[in-house]
C-alpha angles and dihedrals in degrees: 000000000000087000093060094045093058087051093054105053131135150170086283097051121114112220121186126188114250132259092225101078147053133223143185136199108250106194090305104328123077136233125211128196115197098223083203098063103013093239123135133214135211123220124189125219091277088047088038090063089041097050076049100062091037090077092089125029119280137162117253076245100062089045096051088045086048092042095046097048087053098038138049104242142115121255111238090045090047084052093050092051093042089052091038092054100039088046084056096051088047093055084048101053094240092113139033123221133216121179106209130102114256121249 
């Protein structure tokens, strides 16, 4: 089930980071570990700030429109990575997807 929900994600999706997992700030990028599996995982400065904003609940939207006034990048390239690398977490049990709009 969780596995259909990251596939189907979208700019209206809320994504939340797990509770499962514990991460600390590295110069700038941030390193997870995923308390369930004992891997860790390495973000750089762009993940980093992602990773930042995960820690209560947003919509992909929000991310990309926070990500794209901070950083020089084109939209719909900025929407692909972001998919691309929250796909990726979920997959990886580090967040968790709803696909509802917020409220």
């Amino acid at each position: 089930m969780i596995q259909s929900m990251v596939n189907a994600m979208s700019m209206q999706s809320i994504v939340i980071a797990t509770k499962e997992q514990v991460s600390c700030d590295l110069d700038g990028e941030i390193v997870i570990l995923d308390l369930k599996n004992g891997i860790y995982y390495g973000l750089d400065a762009i993940g980093a700030r992602i990773w930042n904003m995960l820690q209560e609940p947003q919509t992909v939207g929000a991310i990309r429109d926070a990500i794209l006034l901070e950083y020089d990048v084109e939209p719909e390239r900025c929407g692909q990575d972001l998919l691309g690398l929250l796909r990726d977490m979920g997959d990886k049990g580090l967040v968790e997807t709803r696909n509802e709009t917020a409220t």
